[in-house]
C-alpha positions in Angstrom: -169.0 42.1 -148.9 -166.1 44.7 -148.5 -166.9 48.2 -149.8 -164.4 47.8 -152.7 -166.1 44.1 -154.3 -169.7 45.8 -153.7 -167.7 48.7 -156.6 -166.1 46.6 -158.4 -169.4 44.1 -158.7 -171.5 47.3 -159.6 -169.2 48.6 -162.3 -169.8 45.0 -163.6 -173.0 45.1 -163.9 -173.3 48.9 -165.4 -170.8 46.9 -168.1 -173.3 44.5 -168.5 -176.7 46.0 -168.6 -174.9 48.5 -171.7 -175.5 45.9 -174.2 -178.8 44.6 -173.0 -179.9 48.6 -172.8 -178.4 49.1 -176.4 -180.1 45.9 -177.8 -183.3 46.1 -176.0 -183.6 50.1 -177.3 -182.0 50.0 -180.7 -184.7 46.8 -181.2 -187.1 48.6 -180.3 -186.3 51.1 -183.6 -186.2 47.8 -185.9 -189.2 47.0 -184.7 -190.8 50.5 -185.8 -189.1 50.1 -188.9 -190.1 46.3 -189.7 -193.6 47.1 -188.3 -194.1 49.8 -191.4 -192.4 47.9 -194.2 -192.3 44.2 -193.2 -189.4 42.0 -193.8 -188.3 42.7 -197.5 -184.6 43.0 -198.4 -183.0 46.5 -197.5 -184.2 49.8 -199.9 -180.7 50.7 -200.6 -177.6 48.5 -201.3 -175.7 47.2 -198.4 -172.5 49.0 -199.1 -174.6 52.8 -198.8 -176.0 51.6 -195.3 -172.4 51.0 -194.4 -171.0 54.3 -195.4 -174.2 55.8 -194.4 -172.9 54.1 -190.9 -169.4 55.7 -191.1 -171.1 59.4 -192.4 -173.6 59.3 -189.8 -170.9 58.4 -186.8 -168.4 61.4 -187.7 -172.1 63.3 -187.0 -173.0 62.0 -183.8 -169.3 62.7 -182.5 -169.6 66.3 -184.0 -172.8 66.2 -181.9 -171.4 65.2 -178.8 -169.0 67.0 -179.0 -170.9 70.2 -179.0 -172.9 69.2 -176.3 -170.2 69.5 -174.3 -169.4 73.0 -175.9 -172.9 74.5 -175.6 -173.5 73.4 -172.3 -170.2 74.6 -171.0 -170.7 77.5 -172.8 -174.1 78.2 -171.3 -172.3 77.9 -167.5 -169.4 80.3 -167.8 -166.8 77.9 -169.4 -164.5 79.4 -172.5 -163.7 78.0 -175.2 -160.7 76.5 -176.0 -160.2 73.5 -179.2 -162.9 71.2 -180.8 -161.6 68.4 -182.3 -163.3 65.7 -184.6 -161.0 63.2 -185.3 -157.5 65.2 -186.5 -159.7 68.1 -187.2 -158.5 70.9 -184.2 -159.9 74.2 -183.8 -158.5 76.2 -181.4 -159.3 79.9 -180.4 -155.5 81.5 -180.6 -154.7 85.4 -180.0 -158.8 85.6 -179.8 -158.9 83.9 -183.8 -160.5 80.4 -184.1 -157.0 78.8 -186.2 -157.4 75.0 -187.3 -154.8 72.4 -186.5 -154.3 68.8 -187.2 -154.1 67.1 -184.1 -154.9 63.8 -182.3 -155.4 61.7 -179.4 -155.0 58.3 -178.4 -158.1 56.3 -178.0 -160.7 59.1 -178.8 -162.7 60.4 -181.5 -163.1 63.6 -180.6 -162.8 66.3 -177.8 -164.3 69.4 -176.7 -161.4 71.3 -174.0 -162.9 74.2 -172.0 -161.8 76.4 -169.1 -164.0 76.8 -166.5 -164.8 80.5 -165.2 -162.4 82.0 -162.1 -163.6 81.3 -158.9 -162.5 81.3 -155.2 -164.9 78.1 -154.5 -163.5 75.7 -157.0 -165.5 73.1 -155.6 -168.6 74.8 -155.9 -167.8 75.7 -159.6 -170.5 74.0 -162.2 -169.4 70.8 -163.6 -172.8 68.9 -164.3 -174.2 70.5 -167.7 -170.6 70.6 -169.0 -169.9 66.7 -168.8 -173.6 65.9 -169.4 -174.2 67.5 -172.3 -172.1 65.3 -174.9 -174.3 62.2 -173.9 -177.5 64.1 -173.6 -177.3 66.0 -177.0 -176.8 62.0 -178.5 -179.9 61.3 -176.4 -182.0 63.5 -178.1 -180.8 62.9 -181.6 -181.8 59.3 -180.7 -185.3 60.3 -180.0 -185.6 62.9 -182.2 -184.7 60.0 -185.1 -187.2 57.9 -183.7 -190.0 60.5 -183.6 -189.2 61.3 -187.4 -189.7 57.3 -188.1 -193.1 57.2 -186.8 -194.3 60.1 -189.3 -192.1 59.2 -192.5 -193.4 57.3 -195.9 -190.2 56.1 -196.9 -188.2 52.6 -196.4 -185.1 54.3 -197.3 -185.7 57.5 -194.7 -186.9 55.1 -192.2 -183.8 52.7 -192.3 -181.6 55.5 -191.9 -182.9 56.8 -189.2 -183.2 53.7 -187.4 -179.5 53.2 -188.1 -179.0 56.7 -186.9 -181.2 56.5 -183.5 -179.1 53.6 -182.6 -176.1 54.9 -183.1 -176.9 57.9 -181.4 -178.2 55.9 -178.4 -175.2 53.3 -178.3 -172.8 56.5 -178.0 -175.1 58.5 -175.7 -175.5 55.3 -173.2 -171.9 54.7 -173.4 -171.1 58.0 -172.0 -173.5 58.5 -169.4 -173.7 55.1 -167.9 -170.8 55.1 -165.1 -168.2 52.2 -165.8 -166.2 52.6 -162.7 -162.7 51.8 -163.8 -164.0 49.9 -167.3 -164.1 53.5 -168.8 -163.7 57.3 -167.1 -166.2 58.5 -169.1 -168.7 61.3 -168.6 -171.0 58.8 -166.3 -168.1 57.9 -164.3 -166.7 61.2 -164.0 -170.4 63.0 -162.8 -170.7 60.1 -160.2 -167.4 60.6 -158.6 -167.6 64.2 -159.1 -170.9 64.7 -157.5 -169.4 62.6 -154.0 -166.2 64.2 -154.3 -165.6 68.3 -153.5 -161.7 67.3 -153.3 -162.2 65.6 -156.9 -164.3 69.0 -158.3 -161.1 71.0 -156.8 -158.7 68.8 -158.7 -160.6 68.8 -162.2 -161.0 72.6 -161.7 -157.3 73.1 -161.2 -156.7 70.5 -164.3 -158.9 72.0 -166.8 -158.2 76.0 -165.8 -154.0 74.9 -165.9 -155.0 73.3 -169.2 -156.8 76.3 -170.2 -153.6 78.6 -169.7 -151.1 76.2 -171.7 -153.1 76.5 -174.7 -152.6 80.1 -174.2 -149.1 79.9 -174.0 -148.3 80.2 -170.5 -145.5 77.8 -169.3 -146.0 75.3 -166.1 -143.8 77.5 -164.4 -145.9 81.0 -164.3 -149.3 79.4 -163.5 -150.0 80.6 -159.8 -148.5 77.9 -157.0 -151.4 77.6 -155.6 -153.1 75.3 -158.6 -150.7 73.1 -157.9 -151.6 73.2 -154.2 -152.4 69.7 -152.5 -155.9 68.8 -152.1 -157.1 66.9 -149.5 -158.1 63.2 -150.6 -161.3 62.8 -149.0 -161.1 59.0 -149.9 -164.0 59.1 -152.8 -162.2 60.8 -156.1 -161.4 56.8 -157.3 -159.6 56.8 -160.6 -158.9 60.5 -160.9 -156.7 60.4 -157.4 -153.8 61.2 -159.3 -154.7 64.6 -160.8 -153.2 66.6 -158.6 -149.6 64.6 -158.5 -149.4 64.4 -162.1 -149.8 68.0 -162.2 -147.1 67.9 -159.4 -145.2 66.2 -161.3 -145.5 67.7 -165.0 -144.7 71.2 -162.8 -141.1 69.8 -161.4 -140.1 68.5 -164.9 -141.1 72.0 -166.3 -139.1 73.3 -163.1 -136.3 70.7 -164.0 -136.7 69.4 -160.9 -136.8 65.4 -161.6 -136.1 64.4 -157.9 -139.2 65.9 -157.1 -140.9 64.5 -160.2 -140.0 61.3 -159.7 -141.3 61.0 -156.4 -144.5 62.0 -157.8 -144.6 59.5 -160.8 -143.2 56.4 -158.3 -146.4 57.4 -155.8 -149.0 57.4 -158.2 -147.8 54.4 -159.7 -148.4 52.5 -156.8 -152.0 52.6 -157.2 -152.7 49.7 -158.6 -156.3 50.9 -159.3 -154.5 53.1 -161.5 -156.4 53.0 -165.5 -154.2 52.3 -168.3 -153.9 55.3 -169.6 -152.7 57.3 -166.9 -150.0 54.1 -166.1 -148.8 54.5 -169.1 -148.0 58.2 -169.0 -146.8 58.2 -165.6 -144.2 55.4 -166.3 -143.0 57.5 -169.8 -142.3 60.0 -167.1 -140.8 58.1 -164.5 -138.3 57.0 -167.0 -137.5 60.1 -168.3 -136.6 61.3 -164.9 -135.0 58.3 -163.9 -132.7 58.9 -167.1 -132.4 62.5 -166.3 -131.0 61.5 -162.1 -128.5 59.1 -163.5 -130.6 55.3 -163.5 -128.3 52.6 -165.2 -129.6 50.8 -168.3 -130.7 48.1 -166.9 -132.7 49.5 -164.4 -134.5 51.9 -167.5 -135.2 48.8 -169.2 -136.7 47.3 -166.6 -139.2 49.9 -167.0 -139.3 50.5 -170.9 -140.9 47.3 -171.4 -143.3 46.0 -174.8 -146.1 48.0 -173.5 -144.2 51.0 -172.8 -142.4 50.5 -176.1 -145.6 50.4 -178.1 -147.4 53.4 -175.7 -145.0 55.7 -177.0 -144.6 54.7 -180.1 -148.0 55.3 -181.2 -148.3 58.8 -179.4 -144.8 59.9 -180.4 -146.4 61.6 -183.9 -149.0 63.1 -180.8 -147.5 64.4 -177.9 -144.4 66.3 -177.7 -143.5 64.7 -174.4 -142.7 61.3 -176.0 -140.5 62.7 -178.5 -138.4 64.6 -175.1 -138.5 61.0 -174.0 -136.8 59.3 -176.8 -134.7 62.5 -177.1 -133.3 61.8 -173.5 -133.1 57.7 -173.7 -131.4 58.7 -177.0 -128.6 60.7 -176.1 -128.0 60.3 -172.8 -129.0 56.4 -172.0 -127.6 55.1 -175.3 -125.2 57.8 -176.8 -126.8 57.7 -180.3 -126.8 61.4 -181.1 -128.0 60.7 -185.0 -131.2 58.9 -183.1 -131.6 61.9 -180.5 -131.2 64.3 -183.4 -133.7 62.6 -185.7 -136.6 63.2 -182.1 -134.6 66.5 -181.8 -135.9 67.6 -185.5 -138.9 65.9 -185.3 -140.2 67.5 -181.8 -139.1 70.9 -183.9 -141.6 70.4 -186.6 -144.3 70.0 -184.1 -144.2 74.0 -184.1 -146.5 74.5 -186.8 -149.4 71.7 -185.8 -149.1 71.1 -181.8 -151.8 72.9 -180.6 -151.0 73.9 -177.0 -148.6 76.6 -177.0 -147.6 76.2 -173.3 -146.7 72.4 -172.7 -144.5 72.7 -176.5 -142.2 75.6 -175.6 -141.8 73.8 -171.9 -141.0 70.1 -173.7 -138.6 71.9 -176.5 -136.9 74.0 -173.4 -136.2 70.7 -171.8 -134.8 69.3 -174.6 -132.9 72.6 -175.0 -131.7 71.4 -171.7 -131.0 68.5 -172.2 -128.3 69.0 -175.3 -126.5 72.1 -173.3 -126.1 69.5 -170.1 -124.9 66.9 -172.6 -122.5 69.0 -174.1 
């Protein structure tokens, strides 16, 4: 068996065992629970169980989330935004100010920048992405504990509910999916192999670090943009480094040089969704911006790029230079590009990171002097 089906077969089974883990555990708690009050019907209506469910879920994300914070904290990262759901806080001008913000396909998010070093890859990384899952580990348990003490139906079928909510979260984070998911499991696997992968994610997270304090692509050091060796084992995060490339040359207006990025790391066909997605947004806006014909733009702007952007246009600043660009220059509509023009304007006030919105509103500032 080739070393890529023996990968691919043990991601499938990490994807498989979840479920099995999650029933076998979270039965375990029903079975503490119907052990101490037998099999009567539930102590509280079924509609309070199911906002006690939604309550209790907004928790264990707050508590994940903070995992990640505290343990970062506790190894030299600084802070930079918490998010539950639209909830932002971000630490701006040394004040903790809140915005409403979101992103695609997660509940919450805890961004950090790791402390300056000369040894990226020997910068700590473990505590930081184990501490989300862990902290949920230890709710779990710490529910369960209080179950085995407590008198009360009511207290004991909320914690239940709460253990196994905590656990199905936990698990989900810090068993490694391989391409399924790149979440905290994943990410500590590869990272652990991988010194050119703990180089890259340094580089991402201390560049990420500096936009959100308002420093523009262009005046972050050359150097974190530097290539980094692929030593063959940083799988699904192979194309940090060009993205970063690549987000640098359209800061740089340099969309040659972008679009050589984007058209490489799309030729990974390894590449996950999400990162496929944003790379082809960007290919086409670059391809708009070196001249590409309609045809060959719509070639690329297809239903699933279509319905990528327009459910992140209200998020990300970048979509709304996108649809500025096809706008104006691939259609000619200037009341369309105006409409994204305004729009990407009223992202001032919300849009937390300073740095990537006054580089995406200079491109578009760009964009209109070229056109006229």
């Amino acid at each position: 068996m080739s070393e890529n089906k023996k990968k691919k077969k043990s991601a499938a089974n990490t994807a498989a065992l979840l479920p099995m883990l999650v029933g076998g555990i979270g039965g375990f708690f029903i079975g503490i629970f119907l052990a101490k009050n037998g099999i009567n019907k539930l102590p509280i209506p079924i509609w309070a169980e199911l906002l006690f469910i939604i309550a209790v879920f907004c928790i264990i994300i707050v508590i994940h989330e903070a995992g990640h914070l505290v343990m970062g904290l506790a190894t030299g990262y600084k802070f930079i935004s918490f998010r539950v759901g639209p909830l932002t806080f971000i630490k701006e001008d040394g004040k903790i100010k809140l915005r409403l913000f979101t992103v695609m396909g997660t509940a919450g998010q805890c961004l950090l920048m790791p402390p300056e070093t000369d040894s990226p890859e020997n910068a700590p990384y473990f505590l930081y992405h184990l501490g989300g899952g862990l902290f949920n580990s230890v709710t779990a348990a710490i529910c369960g504990l209080f179950m085995l003490i407590t008198d009360s139906k009511t207290a004991d079928l909320l914690l239940a509910t709460a253990a196994v909510l905590s656990l199905f979260l936990g698990l989900t984070n810090l068993l490694p999916m391989g391409k399924a998911a790149a979440n905290d499991g994943t990410n500590l696997y590869l990272l652990k192999k991988s010194p050119s992968l703990r180089i890259a994610l340094y580089r991402q997270l201390y560049i990420n670090g500096l936009l959100y304090q308002g420093v523009l692509p262009r005046d972050i050091p050359a150097e974190y943009f530097a290539d980094v060796a692929d030593d063959g084992k940083m799988g699904i995060h192979s194309c940090v480094m060009p993205m970063l490339k690549g987000s640098l040359a359209v800061d740089t207006k340099d969309f040659t040089a972008a679009q050589a990025e984007f058209e490489y790391i799309l030729e990974d066909e390894k590449l996950i969704p999400i990162y496929r997605n944003e790379c082809t947004c960007e290919l086409i806006f670059c391809k708009i911006m070196n001249g590409a014909s309609k045809e060959e733009i719509d070639e690329l702007y297809d239903k699933t790029i279509q319905s990528y952007v327009k459910q992140t246009k209200s998020m990300l600043i970048s979509k709304r230079r996108l649809l500025y660009a096809y706008n104006l220059i691939l259609l000619g509509d200037e009341k369309a590009a105006e409409k994204e023009y305004e729009e990407a304007q009223k992202m001032r006030k919300t849009y937390p990171c300073k740095g990537e919105l006054e580089s995406e509103l200079d491109i578009m500032e760009y964009i209109k002097e070229k056109r006229i």
